[in-house]
PDB file of N, CA, C and O in Angstrom:
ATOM      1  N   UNK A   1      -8.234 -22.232  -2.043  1.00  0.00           N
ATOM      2  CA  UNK A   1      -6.873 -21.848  -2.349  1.00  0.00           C
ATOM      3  C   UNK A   1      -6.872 -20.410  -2.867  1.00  0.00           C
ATOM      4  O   UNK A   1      -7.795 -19.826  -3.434  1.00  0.00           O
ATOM      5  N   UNK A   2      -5.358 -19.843  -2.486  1.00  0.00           N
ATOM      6  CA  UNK A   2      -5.632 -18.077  -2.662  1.00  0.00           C
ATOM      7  C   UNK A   2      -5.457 -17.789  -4.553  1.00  0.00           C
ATOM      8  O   UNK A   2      -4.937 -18.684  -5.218  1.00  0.00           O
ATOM      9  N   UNK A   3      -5.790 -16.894  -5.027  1.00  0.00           N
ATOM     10  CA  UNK A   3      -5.178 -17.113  -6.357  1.00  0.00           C
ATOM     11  C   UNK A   3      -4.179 -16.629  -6.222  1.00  0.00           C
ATOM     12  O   UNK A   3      -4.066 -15.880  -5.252  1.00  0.00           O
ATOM     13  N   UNK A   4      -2.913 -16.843  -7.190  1.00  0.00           N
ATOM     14  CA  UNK A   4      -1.351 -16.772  -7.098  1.00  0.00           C
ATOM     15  C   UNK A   4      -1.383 -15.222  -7.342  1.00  0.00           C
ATOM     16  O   UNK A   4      -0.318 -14.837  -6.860  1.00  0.00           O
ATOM     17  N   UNK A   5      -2.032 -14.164  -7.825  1.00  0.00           N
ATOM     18  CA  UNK A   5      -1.957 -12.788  -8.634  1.00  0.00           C
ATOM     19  C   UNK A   5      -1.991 -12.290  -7.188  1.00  0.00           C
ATOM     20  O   UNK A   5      -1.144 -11.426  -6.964  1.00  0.00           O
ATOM     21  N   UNK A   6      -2.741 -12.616  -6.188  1.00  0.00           N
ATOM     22  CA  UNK A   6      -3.019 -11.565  -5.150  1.00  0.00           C
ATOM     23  C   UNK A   6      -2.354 -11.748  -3.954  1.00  0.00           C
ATOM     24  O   UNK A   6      -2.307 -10.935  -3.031  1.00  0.00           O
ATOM     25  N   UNK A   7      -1.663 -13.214  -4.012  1.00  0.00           N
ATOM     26  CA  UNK A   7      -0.918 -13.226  -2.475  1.00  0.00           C
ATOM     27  C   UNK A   7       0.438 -12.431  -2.126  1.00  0.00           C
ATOM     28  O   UNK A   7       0.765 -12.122  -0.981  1.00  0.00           O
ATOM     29  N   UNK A   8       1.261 -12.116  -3.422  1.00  0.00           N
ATOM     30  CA  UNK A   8       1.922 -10.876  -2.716  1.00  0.00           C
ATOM     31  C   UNK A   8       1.288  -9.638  -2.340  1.00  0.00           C
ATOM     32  O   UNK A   8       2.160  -8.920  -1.849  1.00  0.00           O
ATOM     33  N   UNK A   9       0.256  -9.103  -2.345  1.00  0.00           N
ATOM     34  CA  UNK A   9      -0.313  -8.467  -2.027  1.00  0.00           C
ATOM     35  C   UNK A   9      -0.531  -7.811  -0.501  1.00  0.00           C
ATOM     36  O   UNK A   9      -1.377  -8.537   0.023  1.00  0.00           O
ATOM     37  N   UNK A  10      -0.270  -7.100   0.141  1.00  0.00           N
ATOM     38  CA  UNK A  10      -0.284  -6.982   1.800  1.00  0.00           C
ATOM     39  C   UNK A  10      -1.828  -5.998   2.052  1.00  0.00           C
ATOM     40  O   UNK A  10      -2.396  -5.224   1.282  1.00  0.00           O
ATOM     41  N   UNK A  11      -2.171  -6.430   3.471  1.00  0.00           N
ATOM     42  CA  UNK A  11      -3.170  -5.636   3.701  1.00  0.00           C
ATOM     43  C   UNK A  11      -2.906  -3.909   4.654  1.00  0.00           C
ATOM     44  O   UNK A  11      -2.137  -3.327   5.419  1.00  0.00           O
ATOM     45  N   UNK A  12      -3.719  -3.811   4.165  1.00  0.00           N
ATOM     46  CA  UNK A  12      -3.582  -2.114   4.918  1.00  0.00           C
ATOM     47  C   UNK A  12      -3.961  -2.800   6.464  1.00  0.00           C
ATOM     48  O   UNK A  12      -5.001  -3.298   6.896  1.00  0.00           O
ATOM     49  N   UNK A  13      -3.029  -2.647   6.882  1.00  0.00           N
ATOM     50  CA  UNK A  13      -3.245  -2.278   8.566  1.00  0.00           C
ATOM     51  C   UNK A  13      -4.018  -1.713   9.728  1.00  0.00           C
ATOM     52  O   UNK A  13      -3.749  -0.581  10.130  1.00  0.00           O
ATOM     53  N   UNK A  14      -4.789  -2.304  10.188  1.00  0.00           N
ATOM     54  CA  UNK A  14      -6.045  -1.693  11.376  1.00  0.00           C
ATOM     55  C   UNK A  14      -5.767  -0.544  11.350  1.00  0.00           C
ATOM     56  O   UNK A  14      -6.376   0.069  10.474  1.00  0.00           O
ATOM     57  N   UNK A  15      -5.048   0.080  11.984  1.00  0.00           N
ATOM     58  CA  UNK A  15      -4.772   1.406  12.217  1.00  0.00           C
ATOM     59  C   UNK A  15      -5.219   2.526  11.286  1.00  0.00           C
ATOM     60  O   UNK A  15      -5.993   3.479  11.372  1.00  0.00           O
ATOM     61  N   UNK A  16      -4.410   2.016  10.362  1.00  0.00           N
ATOM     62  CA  UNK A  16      -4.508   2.830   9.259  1.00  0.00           C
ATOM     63  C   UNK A  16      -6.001   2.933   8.662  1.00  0.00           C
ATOM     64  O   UNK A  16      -6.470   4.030   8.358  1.00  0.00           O
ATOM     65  N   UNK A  17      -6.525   2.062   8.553  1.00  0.00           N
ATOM     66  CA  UNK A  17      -8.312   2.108   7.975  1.00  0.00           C
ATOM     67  C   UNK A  17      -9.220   2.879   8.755  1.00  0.00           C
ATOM     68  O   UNK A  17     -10.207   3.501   8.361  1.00  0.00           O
ATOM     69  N   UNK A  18      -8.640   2.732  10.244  1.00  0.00           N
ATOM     70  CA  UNK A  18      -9.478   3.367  11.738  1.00  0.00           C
ATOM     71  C   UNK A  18      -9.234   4.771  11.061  1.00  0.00           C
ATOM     72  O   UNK A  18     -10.176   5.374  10.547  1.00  0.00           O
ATOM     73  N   UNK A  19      -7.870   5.312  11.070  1.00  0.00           N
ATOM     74  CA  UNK A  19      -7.921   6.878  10.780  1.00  0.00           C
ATOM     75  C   UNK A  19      -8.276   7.272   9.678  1.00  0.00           C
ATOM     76  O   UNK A  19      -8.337   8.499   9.598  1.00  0.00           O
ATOM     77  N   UNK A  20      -8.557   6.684   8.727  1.00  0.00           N
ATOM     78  CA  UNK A  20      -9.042   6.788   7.331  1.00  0.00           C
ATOM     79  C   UNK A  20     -10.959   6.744   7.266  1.00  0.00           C
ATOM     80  O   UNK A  20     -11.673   7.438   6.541  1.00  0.00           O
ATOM     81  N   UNK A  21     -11.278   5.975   8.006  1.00  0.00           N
ATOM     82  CA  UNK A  21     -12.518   6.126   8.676  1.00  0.00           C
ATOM     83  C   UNK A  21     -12.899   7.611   9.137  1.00  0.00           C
ATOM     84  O   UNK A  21     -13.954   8.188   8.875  1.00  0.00           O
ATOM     85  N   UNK A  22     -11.730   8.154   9.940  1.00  0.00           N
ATOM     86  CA  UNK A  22     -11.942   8.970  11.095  1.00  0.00           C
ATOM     87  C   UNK A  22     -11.349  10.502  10.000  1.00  0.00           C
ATOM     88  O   UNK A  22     -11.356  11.624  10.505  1.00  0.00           O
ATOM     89  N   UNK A  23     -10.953  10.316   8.752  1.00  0.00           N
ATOM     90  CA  UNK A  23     -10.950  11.374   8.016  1.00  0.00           C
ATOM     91  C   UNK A  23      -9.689  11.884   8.270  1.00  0.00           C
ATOM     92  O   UNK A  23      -9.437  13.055   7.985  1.00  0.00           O
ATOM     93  N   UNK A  24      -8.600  10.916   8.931  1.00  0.00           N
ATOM     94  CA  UNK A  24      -7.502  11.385   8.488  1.00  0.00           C
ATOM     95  C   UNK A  24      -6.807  11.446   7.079  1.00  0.00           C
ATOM     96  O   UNK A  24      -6.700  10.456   6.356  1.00  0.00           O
ATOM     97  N   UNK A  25      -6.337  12.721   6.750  1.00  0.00           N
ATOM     98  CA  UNK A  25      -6.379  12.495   5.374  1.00  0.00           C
ATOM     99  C   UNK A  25      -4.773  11.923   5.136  1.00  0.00           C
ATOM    100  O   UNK A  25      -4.587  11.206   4.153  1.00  0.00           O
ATOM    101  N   UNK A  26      -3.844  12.179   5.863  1.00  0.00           N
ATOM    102  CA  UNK A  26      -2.597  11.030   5.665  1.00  0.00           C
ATOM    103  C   UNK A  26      -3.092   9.524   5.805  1.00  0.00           C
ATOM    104  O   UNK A  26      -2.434   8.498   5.635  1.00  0.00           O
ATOM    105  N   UNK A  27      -3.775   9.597   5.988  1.00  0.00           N
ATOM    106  CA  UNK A  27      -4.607   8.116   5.865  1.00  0.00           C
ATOM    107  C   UNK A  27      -5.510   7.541   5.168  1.00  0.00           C
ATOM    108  O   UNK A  27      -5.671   6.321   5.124  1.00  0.00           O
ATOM    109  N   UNK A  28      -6.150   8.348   4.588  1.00  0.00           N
ATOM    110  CA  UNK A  28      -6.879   8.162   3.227  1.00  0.00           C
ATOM    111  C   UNK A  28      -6.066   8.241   1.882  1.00  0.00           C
ATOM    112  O   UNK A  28      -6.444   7.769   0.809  1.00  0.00           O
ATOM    113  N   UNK A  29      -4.872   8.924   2.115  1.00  0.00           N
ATOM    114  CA  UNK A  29      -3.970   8.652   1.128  1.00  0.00           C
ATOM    115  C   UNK A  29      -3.373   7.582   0.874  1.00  0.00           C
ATOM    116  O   UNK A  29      -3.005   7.300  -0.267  1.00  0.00           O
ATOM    117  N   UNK A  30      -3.172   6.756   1.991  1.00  0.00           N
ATOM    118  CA  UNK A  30      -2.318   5.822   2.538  1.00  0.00           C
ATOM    119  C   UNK A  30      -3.110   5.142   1.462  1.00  0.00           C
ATOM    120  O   UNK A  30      -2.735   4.947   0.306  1.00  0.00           O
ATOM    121  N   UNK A  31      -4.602   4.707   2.162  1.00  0.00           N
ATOM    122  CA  UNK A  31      -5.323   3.721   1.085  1.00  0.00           C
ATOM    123  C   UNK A  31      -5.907   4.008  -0.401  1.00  0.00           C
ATOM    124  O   UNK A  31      -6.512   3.283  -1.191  1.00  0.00           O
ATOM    125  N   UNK A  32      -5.513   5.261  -0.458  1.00  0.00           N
ATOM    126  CA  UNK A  32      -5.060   5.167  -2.035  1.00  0.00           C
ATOM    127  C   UNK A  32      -4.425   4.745  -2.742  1.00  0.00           C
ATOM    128  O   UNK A  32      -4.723   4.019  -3.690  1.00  0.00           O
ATOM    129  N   UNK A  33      -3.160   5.220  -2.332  1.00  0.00           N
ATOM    130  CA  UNK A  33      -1.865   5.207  -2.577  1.00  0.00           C
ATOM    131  C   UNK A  33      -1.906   3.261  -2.989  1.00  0.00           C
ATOM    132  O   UNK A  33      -1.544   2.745  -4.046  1.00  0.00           O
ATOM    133  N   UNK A  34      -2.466   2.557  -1.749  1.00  0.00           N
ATOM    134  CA  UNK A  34      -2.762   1.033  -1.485  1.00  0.00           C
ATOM    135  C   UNK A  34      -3.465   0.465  -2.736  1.00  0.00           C
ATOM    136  O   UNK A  34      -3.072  -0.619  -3.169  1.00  0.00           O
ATOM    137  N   UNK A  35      -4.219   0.949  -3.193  1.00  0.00           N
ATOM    138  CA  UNK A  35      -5.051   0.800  -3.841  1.00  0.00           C
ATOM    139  C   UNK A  35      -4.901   1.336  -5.511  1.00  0.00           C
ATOM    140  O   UNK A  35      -5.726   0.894  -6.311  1.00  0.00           O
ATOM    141  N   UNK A  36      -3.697   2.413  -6.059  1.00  0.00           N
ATOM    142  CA  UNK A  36      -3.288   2.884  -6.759  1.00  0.00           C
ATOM    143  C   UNK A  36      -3.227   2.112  -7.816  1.00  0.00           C
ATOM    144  O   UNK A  36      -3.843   2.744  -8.674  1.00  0.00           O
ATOM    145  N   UNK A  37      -2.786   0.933  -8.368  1.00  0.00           N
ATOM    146  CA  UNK A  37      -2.474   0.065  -9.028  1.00  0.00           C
ATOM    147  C   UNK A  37      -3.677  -0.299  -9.687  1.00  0.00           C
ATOM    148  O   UNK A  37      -3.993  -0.122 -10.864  1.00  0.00           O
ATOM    149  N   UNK A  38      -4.576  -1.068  -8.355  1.00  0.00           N
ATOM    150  CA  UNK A  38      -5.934  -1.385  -8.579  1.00  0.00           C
ATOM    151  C   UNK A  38      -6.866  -0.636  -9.599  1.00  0.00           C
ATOM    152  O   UNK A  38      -7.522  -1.054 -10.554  1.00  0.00           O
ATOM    153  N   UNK A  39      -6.745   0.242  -9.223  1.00  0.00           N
ATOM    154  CA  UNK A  39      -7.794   1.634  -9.607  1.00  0.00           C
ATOM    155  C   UNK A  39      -7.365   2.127 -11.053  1.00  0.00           C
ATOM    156  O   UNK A  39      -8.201   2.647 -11.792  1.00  0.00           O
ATOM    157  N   UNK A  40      -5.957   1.941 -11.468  1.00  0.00           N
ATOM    158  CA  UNK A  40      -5.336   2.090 -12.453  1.00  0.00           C
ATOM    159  C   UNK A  40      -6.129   0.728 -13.248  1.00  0.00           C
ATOM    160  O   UNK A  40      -6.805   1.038 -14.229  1.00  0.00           O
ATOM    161  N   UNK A  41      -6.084  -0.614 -12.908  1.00  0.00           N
ATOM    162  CA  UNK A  41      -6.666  -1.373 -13.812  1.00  0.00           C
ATOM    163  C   UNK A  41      -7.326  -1.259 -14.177  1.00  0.00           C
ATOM    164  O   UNK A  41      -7.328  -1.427 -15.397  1.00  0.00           O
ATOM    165  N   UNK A  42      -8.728  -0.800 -13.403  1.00  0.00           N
ATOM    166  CA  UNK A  42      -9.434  -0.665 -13.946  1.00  0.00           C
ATOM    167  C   UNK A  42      -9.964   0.249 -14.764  1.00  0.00           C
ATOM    168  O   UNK A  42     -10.941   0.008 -15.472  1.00  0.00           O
ATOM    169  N   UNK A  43      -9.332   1.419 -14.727  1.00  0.00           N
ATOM    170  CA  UNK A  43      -9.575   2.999 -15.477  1.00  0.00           C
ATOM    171  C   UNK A  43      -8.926   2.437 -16.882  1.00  0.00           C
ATOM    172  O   UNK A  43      -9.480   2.940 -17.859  1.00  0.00           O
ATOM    173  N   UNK A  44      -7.938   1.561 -17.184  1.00  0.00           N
ATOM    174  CA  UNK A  44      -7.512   1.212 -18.641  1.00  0.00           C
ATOM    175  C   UNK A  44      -8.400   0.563 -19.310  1.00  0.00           C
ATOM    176  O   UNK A  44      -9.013  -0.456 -18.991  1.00  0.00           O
ATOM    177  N   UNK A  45      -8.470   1.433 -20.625  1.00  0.00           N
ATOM    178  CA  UNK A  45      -9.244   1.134 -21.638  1.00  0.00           C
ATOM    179  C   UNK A  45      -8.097   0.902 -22.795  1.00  0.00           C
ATOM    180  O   UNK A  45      -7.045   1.506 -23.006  1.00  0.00           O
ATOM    181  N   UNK A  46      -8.816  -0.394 -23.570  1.00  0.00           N
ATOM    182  CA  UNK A  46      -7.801  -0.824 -24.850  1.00  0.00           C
ATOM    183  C   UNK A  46      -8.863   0.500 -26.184  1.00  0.00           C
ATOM    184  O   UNK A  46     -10.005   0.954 -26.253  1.00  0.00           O
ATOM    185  N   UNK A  47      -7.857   0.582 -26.802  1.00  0.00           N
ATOM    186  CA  UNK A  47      -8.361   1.505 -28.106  1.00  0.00           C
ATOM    187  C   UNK A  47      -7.674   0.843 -29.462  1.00  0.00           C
ATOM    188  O   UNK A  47      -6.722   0.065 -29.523  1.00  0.00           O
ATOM    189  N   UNK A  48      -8.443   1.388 -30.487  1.00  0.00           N
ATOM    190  CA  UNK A  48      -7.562   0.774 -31.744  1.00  0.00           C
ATOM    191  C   UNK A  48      -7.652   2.438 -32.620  1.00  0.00           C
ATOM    192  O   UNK A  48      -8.446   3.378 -32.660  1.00  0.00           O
ATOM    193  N   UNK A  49      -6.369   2.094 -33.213  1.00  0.00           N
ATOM    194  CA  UNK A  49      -5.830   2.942 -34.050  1.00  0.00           C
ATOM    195  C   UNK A  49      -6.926   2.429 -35.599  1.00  0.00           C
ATOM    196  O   UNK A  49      -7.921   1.709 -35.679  1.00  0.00           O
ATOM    197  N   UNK A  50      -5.969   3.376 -36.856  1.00  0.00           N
ATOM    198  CA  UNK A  50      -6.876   3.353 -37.929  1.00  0.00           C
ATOM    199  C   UNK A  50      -6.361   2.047 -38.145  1.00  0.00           C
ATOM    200  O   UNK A  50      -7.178   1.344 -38.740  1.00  0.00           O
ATOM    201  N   UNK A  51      -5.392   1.526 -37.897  1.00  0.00           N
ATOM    202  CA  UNK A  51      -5.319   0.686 -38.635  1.00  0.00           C
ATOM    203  C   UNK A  51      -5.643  -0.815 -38.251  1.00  0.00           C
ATOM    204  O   UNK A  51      -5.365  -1.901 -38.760  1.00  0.00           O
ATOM    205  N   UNK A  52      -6.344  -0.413 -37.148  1.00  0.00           N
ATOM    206  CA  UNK A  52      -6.982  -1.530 -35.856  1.00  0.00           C
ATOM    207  C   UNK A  52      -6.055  -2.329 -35.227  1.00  0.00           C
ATOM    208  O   UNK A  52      -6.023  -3.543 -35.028  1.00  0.00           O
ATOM    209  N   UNK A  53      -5.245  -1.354 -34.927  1.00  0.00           N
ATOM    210  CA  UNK A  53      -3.696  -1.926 -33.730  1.00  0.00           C
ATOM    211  C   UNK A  53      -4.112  -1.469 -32.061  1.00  0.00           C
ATOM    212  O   UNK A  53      -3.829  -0.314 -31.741  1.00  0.00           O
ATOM    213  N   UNK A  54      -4.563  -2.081 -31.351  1.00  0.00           N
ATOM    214  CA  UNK A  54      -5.050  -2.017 -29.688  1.00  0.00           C
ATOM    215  C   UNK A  54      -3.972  -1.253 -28.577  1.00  0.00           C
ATOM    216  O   UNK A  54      -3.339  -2.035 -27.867  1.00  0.00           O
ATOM    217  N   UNK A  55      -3.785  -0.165 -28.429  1.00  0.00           N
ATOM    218  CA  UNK A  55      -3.622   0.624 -27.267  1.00  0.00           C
ATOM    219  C   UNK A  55      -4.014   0.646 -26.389  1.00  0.00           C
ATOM    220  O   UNK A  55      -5.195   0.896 -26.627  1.00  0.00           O
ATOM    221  N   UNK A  56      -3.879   0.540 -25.112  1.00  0.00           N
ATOM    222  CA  UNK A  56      -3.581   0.790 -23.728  1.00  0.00           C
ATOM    223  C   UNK A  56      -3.797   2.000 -23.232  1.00  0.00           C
ATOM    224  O   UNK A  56      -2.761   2.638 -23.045  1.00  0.00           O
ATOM    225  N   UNK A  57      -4.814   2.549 -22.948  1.00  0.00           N
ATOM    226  CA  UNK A  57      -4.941   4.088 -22.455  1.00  0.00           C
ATOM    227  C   UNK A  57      -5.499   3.854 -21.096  1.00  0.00           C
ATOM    228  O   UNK A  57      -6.302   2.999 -20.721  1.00  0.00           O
ATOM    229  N   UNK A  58      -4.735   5.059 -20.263  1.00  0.00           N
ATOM    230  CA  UNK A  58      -5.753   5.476 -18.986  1.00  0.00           C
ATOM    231  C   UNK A  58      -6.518   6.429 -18.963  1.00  0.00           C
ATOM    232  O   UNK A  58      -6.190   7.600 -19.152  1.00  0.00           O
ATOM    233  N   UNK A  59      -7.699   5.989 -18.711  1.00  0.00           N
ATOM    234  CA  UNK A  59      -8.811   7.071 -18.817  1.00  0.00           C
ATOM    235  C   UNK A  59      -8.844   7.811 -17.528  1.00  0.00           C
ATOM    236  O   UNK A  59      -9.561   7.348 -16.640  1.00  0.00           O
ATOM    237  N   UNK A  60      -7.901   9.324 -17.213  1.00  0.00           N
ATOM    238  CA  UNK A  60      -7.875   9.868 -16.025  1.00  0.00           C
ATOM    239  C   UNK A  60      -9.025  10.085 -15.172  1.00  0.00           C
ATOM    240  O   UNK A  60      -9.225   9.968 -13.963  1.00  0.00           O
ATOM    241  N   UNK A  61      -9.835  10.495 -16.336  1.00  0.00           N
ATOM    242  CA  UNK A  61     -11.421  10.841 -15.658  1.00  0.00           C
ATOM    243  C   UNK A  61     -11.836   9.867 -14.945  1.00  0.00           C
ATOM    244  O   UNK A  61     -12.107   9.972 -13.749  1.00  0.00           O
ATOM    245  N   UNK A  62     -11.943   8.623 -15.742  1.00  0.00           N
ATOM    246  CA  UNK A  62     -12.103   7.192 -14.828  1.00  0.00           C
ATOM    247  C   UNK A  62     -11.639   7.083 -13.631  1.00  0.00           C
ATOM    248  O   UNK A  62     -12.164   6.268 -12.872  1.00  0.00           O
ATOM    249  N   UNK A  63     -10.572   7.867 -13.211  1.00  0.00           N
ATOM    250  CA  UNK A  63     -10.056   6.856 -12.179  1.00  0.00           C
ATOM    251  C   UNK A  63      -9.975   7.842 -11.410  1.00  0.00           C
ATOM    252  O   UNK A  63      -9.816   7.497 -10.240  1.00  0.00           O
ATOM    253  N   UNK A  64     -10.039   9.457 -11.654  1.00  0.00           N
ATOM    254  CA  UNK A  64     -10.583   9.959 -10.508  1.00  0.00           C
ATOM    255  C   UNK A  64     -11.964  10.062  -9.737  1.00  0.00           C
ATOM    256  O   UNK A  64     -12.189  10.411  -8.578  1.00  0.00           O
ATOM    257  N   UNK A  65     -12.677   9.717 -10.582  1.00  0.00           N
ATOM    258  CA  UNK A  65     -14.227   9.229 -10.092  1.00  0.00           C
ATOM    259  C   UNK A  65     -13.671   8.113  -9.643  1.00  0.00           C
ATOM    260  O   UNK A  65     -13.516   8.268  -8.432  1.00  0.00           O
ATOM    261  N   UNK A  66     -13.277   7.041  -9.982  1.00  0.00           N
ATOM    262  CA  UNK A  66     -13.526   6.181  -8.937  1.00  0.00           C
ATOM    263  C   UNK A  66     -12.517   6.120  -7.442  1.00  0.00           C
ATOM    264  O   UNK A  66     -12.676   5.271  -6.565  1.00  0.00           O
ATOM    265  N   UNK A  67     -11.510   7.186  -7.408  1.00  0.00           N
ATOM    266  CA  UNK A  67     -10.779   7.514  -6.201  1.00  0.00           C
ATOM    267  C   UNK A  67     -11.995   8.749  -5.723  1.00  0.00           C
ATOM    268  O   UNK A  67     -11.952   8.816  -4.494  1.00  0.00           O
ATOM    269  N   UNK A  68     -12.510   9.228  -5.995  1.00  0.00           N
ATOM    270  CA  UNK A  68     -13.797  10.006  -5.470  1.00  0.00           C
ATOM    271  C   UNK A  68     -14.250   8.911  -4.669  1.00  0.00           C
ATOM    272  O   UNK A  68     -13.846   8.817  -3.510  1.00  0.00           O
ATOM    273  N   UNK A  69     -15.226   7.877  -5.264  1.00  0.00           N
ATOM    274  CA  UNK A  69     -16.242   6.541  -4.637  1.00  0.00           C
ATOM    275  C   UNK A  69     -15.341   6.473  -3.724  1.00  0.00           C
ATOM    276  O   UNK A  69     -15.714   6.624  -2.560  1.00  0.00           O
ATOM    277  N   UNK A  70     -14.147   6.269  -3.960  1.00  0.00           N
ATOM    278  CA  UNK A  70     -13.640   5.058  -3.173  1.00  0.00           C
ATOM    279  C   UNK A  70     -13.579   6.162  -1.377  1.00  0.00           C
ATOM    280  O   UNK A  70     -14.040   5.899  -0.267  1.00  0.00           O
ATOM    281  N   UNK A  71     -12.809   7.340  -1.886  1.00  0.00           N
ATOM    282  CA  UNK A  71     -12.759   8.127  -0.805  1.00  0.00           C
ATOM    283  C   UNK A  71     -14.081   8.465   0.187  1.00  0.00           C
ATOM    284  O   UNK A  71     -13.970   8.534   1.411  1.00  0.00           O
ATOM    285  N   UNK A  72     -15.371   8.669  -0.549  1.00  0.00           N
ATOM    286  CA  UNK A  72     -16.686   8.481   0.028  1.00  0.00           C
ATOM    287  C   UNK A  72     -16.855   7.194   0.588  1.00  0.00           C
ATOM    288  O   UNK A  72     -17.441   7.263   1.669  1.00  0.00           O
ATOM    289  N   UNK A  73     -16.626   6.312   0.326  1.00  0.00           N
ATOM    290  CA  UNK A  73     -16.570   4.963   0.637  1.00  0.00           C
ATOM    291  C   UNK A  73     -16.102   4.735   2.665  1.00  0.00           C
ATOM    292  O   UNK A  73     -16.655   4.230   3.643  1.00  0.00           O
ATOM    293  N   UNK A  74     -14.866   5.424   2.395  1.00  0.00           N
ATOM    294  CA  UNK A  74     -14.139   5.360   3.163  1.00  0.00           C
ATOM    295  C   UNK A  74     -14.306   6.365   4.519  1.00  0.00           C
ATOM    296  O   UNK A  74     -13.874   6.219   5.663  1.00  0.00           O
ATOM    297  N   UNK A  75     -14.955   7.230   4.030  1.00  0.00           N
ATOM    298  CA  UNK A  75     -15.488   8.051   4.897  1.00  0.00           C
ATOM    299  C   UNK A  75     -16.485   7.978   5.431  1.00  0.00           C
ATOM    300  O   UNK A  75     -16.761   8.765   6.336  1.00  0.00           O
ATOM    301  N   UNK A  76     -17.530   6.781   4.939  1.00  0.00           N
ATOM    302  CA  UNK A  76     -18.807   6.461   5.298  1.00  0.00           C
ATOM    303  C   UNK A  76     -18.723   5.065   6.143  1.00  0.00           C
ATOM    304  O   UNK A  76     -19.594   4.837   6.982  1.00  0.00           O
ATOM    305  N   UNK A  77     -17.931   4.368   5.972  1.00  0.00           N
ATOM    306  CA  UNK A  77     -17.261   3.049   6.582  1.00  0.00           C
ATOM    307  C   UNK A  77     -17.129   3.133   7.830  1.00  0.00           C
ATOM    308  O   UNK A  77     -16.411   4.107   8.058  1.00  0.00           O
ATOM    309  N   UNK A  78     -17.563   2.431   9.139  1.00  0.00           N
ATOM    310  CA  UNK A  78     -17.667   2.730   9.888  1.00  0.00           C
ATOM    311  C   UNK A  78     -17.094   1.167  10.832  1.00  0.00           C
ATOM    312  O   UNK A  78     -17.603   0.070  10.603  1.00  0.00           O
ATOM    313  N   UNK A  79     -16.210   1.333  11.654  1.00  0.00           N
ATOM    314  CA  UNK A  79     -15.114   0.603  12.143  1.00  0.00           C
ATOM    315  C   UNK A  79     -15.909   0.398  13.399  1.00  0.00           C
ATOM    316  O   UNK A  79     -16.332   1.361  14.039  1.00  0.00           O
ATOM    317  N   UNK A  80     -16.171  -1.179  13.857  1.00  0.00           N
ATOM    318  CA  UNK A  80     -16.657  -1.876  14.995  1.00  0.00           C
ATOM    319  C   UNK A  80     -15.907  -1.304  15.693  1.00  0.00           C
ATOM    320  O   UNK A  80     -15.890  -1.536  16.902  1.00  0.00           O
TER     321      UNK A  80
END
């Protein structure tokens, strides 16, 4: 069974992965852009104040390294 968090979720489209493969870069955006949210989760880090109250921060650095990977990723991916 699917878990309930991910089935609204849609997939990026053949097409679109082929030219993203192929270094189109309107297309590597595309699966960013796809992926934006994602990448955001994981770059958030909780913090505590002095008075040990937990914040919510995005660590930018985080998450452009990992839109770096991901873009190498994608460029190295190689479509049957």
């Amino acid at each position: 069974m699917m878990n309930n968090k991910f089935m609204h979720t849609s997939l990026l489209p053949f097409p679109v992965i082929k030219m993203a493969a192929d270094g189109n870069v309107d297309a590597i955006n595309a699966v960013l852009k796809h992926y934006e949210g994602y990448l955001a989760a994981l770059s958030t880090k909780r913090l505590y104040d002095e008075n040990g109250n937990p914040h919510l921060c995005l660590d930018e650095e985080l998450k452009r390294r990992l839109e770096t990977k991901l873009i190498t990723k994608i460029l190295n991916f190689r479509v049957a």
